[in-house]
C-alpha positions in Angstrom: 0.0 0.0 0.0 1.6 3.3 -1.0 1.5 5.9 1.5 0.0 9.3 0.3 1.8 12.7 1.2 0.2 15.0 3.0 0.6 18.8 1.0 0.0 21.6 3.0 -1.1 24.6 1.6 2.0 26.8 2.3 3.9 24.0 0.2 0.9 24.1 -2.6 1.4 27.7 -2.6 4.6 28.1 -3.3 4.6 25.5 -5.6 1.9 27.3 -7.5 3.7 30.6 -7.3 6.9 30.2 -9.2 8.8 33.4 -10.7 9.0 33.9 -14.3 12.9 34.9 -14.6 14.0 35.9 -18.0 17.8 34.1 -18.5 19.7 37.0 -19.2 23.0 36.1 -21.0 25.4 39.0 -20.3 28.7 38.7 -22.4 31.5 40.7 -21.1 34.5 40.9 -22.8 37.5 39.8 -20.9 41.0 41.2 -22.2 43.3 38.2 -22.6 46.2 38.1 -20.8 48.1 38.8 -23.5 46.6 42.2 -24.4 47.8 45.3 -22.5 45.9 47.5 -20.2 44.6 50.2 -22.0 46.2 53.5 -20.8 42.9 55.5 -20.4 41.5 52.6 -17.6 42.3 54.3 -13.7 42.9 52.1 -10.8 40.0 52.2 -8.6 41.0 51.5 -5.1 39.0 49.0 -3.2 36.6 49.6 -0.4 37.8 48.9 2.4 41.5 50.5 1.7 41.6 53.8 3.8 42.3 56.6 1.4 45.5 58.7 2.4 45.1 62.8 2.6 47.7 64.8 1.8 49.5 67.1 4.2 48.1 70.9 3.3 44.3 69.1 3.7 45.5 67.9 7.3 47.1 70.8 8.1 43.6 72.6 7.8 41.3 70.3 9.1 44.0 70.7 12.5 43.7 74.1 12.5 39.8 74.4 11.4 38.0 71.6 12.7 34.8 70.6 10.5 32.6 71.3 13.5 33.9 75.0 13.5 31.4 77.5 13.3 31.8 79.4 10.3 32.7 83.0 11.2 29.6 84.8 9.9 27.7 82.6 11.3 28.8 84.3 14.7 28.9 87.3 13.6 25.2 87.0 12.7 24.0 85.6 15.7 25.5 88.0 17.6 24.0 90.9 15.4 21.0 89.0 16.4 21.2 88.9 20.3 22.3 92.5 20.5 19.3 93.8 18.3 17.0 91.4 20.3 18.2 92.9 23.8 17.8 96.7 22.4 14.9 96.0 21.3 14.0 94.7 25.1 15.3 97.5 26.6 13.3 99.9 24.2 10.2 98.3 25.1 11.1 98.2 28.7 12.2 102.0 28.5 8.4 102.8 26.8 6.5 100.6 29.4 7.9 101.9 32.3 7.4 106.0 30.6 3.8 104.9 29.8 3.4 103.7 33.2 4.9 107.0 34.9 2.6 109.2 32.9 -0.6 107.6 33.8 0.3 107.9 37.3 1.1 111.0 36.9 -2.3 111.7 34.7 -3.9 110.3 37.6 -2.3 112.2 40.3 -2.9 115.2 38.9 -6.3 114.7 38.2 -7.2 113.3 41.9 -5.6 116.5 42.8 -7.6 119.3 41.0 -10.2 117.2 42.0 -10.0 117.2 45.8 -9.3 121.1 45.3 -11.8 122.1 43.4 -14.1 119.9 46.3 -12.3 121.9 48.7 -12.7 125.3 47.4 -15.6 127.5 49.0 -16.6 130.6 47.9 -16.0 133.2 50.9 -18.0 135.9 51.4 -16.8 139.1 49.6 -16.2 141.1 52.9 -17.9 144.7 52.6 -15.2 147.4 52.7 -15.4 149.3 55.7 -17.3 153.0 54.5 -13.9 155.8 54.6 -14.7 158.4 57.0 -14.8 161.6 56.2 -12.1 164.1 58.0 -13.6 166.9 59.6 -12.6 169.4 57.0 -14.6 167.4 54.3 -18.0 167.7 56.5 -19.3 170.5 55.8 -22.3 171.8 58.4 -25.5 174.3 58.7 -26.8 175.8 62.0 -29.9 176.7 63.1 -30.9 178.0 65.8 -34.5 176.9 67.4 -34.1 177.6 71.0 -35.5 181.1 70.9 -31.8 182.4 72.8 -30.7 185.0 70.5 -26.8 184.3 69.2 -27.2 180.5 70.0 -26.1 179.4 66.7 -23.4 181.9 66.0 -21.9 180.6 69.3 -22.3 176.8 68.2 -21.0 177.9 64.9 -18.0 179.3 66.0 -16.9 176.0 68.2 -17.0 173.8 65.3 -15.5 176.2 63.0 -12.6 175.7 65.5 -12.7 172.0 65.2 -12.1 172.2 61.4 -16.0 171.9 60.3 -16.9 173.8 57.3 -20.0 176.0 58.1 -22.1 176.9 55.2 -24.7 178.3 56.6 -26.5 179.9 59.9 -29.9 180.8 60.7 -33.1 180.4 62.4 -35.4 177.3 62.7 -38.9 177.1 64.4 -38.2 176.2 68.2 -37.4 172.9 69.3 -37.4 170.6 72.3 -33.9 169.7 72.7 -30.9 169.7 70.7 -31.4 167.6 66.9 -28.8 166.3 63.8 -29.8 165.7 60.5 -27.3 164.0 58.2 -27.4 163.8 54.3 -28.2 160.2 53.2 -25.3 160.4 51.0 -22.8 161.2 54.1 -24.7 158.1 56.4 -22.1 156.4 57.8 -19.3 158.4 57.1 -19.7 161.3 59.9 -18.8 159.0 62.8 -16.3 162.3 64.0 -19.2 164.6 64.0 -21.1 161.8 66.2 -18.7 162.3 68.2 -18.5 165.9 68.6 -22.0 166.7 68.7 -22.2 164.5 71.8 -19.5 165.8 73.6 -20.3 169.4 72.7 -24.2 169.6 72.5 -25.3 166.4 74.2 -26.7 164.6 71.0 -26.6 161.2 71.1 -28.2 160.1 67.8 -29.4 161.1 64.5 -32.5 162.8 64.7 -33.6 162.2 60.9 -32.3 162.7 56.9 -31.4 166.1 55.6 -33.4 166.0 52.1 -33.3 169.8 51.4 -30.1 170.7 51.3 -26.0 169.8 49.8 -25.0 170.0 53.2 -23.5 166.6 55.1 -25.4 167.8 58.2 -27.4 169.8 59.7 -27.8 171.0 63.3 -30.6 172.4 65.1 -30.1 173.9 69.0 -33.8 173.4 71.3 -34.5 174.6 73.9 
Protein backbone atom coordinates (compact mmCIF):
# COMPACT_ATOMS: atom_id res chain seq x y z
CA UNK A 1 0.00 0.00 0.00
CA UNK A 2 1.56 3.33 -0.96
CA UNK A 3 1.51 5.93 1.48
CA UNK A 4 -0.04 9.30 0.27
CA UNK A 5 1.78 12.70 1.16
CA UNK A 6 0.23 15.00 2.98
CA UNK A 7 0.56 18.83 0.97
CA UNK A 8 -0.04 21.55 3.04
CA UNK A 9 -1.07 24.60 1.59
CA UNK A 10 2.02 26.75 2.33
CA UNK A 11 3.85 24.03 0.18
CA UNK A 12 0.88 24.14 -2.64
CA UNK A 13 1.44 27.69 -2.55
CA UNK A 14 4.63 28.06 -3.26
CA UNK A 15 4.59 25.46 -5.56
CA UNK A 16 1.91 27.33 -7.46
CA UNK A 17 3.67 30.60 -7.35
CA UNK A 18 6.93 30.15 -9.18
CA UNK A 19 8.84 33.35 -10.67
CA UNK A 20 9.03 33.90 -14.26
CA UNK A 21 12.94 34.85 -14.63
CA UNK A 22 14.03 35.90 -17.98
CA UNK A 23 17.85 34.05 -18.54
CA UNK A 24 19.72 37.04 -19.17
CA UNK A 25 23.05 36.09 -20.97
CA UNK A 26 25.36 38.97 -20.28
CA UNK A 27 28.69 38.69 -22.44
CA UNK A 28 31.46 40.66 -21.09
CA UNK A 29 34.50 40.89 -22.77
CA UNK A 30 37.50 39.81 -20.88
CA UNK A 31 40.98 41.24 -22.23
CA UNK A 32 43.28 38.23 -22.61
CA UNK A 33 46.18 38.10 -20.76
CA UNK A 34 48.05 38.77 -23.48
CA UNK A 35 46.62 42.23 -24.38
CA UNK A 36 47.75 45.35 -22.48
CA UNK A 37 45.95 47.49 -20.19
CA UNK A 38 44.64 50.19 -22.00
CA UNK A 39 46.24 53.48 -20.77
CA UNK A 40 42.92 55.47 -20.44
CA UNK A 41 41.55 52.63 -17.59
CA UNK A 42 42.27 54.33 -13.66
CA UNK A 43 42.86 52.09 -10.80
CA UNK A 44 40.02 52.17 -8.58
CA UNK A 45 40.97 51.48 -5.12
CA UNK A 46 39.00 49.03 -3.17
CA UNK A 47 36.59 49.64 -0.39
CA UNK A 48 37.78 48.89 2.36
CA UNK A 49 41.53 50.47 1.67
CA UNK A 50 41.63 53.76 3.75
CA UNK A 51 42.25 56.57 1.40
CA UNK A 52 45.48 58.71 2.36
CA UNK A 53 45.06 62.77 2.58
CA UNK A 54 47.67 64.84 1.79
CA UNK A 55 49.47 67.14 4.21
CA UNK A 56 48.06 70.88 3.33
CA UNK A 57 44.33 69.10 3.71
CA UNK A 58 45.47 67.88 7.28
CA UNK A 59 47.07 70.81 8.11
CA UNK A 60 43.62 72.60 7.84
CA UNK A 61 41.32 70.26 9.05
CA UNK A 62 43.97 70.74 12.51
CA UNK A 63 43.72 74.12 12.52
CA UNK A 64 39.80 74.42 11.38
CA UNK A 65 37.98 71.60 12.70
CA UNK A 66 34.79 70.58 10.47
CA UNK A 67 32.64 71.25 13.49
CA UNK A 68 33.87 75.03 13.52
CA UNK A 69 31.45 77.48 13.31
CA UNK A 70 31.76 79.40 10.34
CA UNK A 71 32.68 82.99 11.24
CA UNK A 72 29.63 84.83 9.86
CA UNK A 73 27.74 82.56 11.27
CA UNK A 74 28.80 84.30 14.71
CA UNK A 75 28.87 87.32 13.58
CA UNK A 76 25.19 86.96 12.75
CA UNK A 77 24.00 85.56 15.66
CA UNK A 78 25.55 88.04 17.60
CA UNK A 79 23.97 90.88 15.38
CA UNK A 80 21.03 89.03 16.39
CA UNK A 81 21.23 88.87 20.28
CA UNK A 82 22.32 92.45 20.48
CA UNK A 83 19.32 93.81 18.31
CA UNK A 84 16.96 91.44 20.26
CA UNK A 85 18.18 92.91 23.78
CA UNK A 86 17.81 96.69 22.40
CA UNK A 87 14.87 95.99 21.29
CA UNK A 88 13.96 94.72 25.15
CA UNK A 89 15.34 97.48 26.58
CA UNK A 90 13.31 99.87 24.23
CA UNK A 91 10.16 98.33 25.05
CA UNK A 92 11.07 98.15 28.73
CA UNK A 93 12.22 101.95 28.48
CA UNK A 94 8.37 102.75 26.76
CA UNK A 95 6.46 100.61 29.42
CA UNK A 96 7.91 101.90 32.26
CA UNK A 97 7.43 105.95 30.58
CA UNK A 98 3.79 104.94 29.84
CA UNK A 99 3.38 103.65 33.24
CA UNK A 100 4.89 107.01 34.87
CA UNK A 101 2.59 109.15 32.92
CA UNK A 102 -0.64 107.65 33.79
CA UNK A 103 0.32 107.87 37.34
CA UNK A 104 1.10 111.03 36.94
CA UNK A 105 -2.28 111.71 34.72
CA UNK A 106 -3.93 110.29 37.55
CA UNK A 107 -2.31 112.21 40.32
CA UNK A 108 -2.88 115.18 38.87
CA UNK A 109 -6.34 114.71 38.22
CA UNK A 110 -7.24 113.33 41.88
CA UNK A 111 -5.62 116.45 42.85
CA UNK A 112 -7.60 119.31 40.99
CA UNK A 113 -10.22 117.24 41.96
CA UNK A 114 -9.98 117.25 45.82
CA UNK A 115 -9.35 121.12 45.34
CA UNK A 116 -11.79 122.09 43.37
CA UNK A 117 -14.14 119.90 46.28
CA UNK A 118 -12.28 121.89 48.74
CA UNK A 119 -12.67 125.29 47.40
CA UNK A 120 -15.55 127.54 49.05
CA UNK A 121 -16.62 130.63 47.87
CA UNK A 122 -15.96 133.21 50.95
CA UNK A 123 -18.01 135.94 51.44
CA UNK A 124 -16.82 139.12 49.57
CA UNK A 125 -16.25 141.08 52.92
CA UNK A 126 -17.89 144.69 52.62
CA UNK A 127 -15.25 147.42 52.66
CA UNK A 128 -15.45 149.32 55.72
CA UNK A 129 -17.31 153.03 54.51
CA UNK A 130 -13.92 155.84 54.56
CA UNK A 131 -14.71 158.40 57.03
CA UNK A 132 -14.77 161.56 56.15
CA UNK A 133 -12.13 164.11 57.99
CA UNK A 134 -13.62 166.87 59.62
CA UNK A 135 -12.57 169.40 56.99
CA UNK A 136 -14.58 167.43 54.34
CA UNK A 137 -17.99 167.70 56.51
CA UNK A 138 -19.29 170.54 55.75
CA UNK A 139 -22.27 171.84 58.41
CA UNK A 140 -25.53 174.33 58.70
CA UNK A 141 -26.79 175.76 62.05
CA UNK A 142 -29.92 176.73 63.13
CA UNK A 143 -30.90 178.04 65.80
CA UNK A 144 -34.54 176.86 67.37
CA UNK A 145 -34.07 177.59 71.00
CA UNK A 146 -35.50 181.08 70.95
CA UNK A 147 -31.82 182.39 72.79
CA UNK A 148 -30.68 185.05 70.54
CA UNK A 149 -26.84 184.34 69.25
CA UNK A 150 -27.18 180.45 69.99
CA UNK A 151 -26.13 179.38 66.71
CA UNK A 152 -23.37 181.92 65.98
CA UNK A 153 -21.88 180.61 69.35
CA UNK A 154 -22.33 176.75 68.19
CA UNK A 155 -20.99 177.90 64.86
CA UNK A 156 -17.99 179.31 65.95
CA UNK A 157 -16.94 176.05 68.23
CA UNK A 158 -17.04 173.82 65.31
CA UNK A 159 -15.50 176.24 62.96
CA UNK A 160 -12.63 175.73 65.48
CA UNK A 161 -12.72 172.00 65.17
CA UNK A 162 -12.06 172.17 61.35
CA UNK A 163 -15.96 171.95 60.29
CA UNK A 164 -16.93 173.83 57.28
CA UNK A 165 -20.04 175.96 58.13
CA UNK A 166 -22.07 176.86 55.22
CA UNK A 167 -24.67 178.31 56.57
CA UNK A 168 -26.48 179.92 59.92
CA UNK A 169 -29.87 180.77 60.67
CA UNK A 170 -33.10 180.42 62.42
CA UNK A 171 -35.37 177.26 62.68
CA UNK A 172 -38.90 177.06 64.38
CA UNK A 173 -38.16 176.16 68.17
CA UNK A 174 -37.42 172.95 69.28
CA UNK A 175 -37.42 170.62 72.26
CA UNK A 176 -33.89 169.67 72.71
CA UNK A 177 -30.94 169.68 70.67
CA UNK A 178 -31.38 167.60 66.87
CA UNK A 179 -28.77 166.34 63.83
CA UNK A 180 -29.78 165.71 60.53
CA UNK A 181 -27.34 163.98 58.25
CA UNK A 182 -27.40 163.78 54.32
CA UNK A 183 -28.22 160.15 53.24
CA UNK A 184 -25.34 160.38 51.04
CA UNK A 185 -22.84 161.20 54.09
CA UNK A 186 -24.68 158.10 56.38
CA UNK A 187 -22.14 156.40 57.79
CA UNK A 188 -19.32 158.44 57.06
CA UNK A 189 -19.72 161.31 59.88
CA UNK A 190 -18.79 159.03 62.82
CA UNK A 191 -16.26 162.26 64.03
CA UNK A 192 -19.23 164.58 64.01
CA UNK A 193 -21.06 161.76 66.19
CA UNK A 194 -18.69 162.27 68.21
CA UNK A 195 -18.48 165.90 68.58
CA UNK A 196 -22.03 166.73 68.67
CA UNK A 197 -22.19 164.48 71.77
CA UNK A 198 -19.46 165.81 73.61
CA UNK A 199 -20.33 169.39 72.69
CA UNK A 200 -24.15 169.62 72.53
CA UNK A 201 -25.26 166.40 74.24
CA UNK A 202 -26.74 164.62 70.98
CA UNK A 203 -26.62 161.16 71.12
CA UNK A 204 -28.24 160.09 67.78
CA UNK A 205 -29.36 161.13 64.50
CA UNK A 206 -32.51 162.80 64.68
CA UNK A 207 -33.57 162.16 60.88
CA UNK A 208 -32.31 162.69 56.92
CA UNK A 209 -31.38 166.09 55.60
CA UNK A 210 -33.35 166.02 52.13
CA UNK A 211 -33.29 169.82 51.43
CA UNK A 212 -30.12 170.69 51.27
CA UNK A 213 -26.04 169.82 49.84
CA UNK A 214 -24.98 169.98 53.24
CA UNK A 215 -23.50 166.63 55.11
CA UNK A 216 -25.35 167.78 58.21
CA UNK A 217 -27.42 169.80 59.72
CA UNK A 218 -27.78 170.98 63.26
CA UNK A 219 -30.64 172.38 65.06
CA UNK A 220 -30.15 173.87 68.96
CA UNK A 221 -33.80 173.44 71.32
CA UNK A 222 -34.53 174.60 73.92
Amino acid sequence: MVAKKKVTSKESKEEKVTPEVENKVVVEEVPSRDEPASSDSKEVPASGEEQELSSETETTLSERPLDEEIPLEKTNRKLFTAGLIVVLFVFGITGWIFYLTNRYTEKTTQEEITIEEGITEEPTATPAPTQLEREEITLEIMNGSGVAGAAGDAAEIFEALGYEITEIGNADVTEGNELYVNPEFEGLVEILLKDVESELDISSISGELEDSDASARIILGE
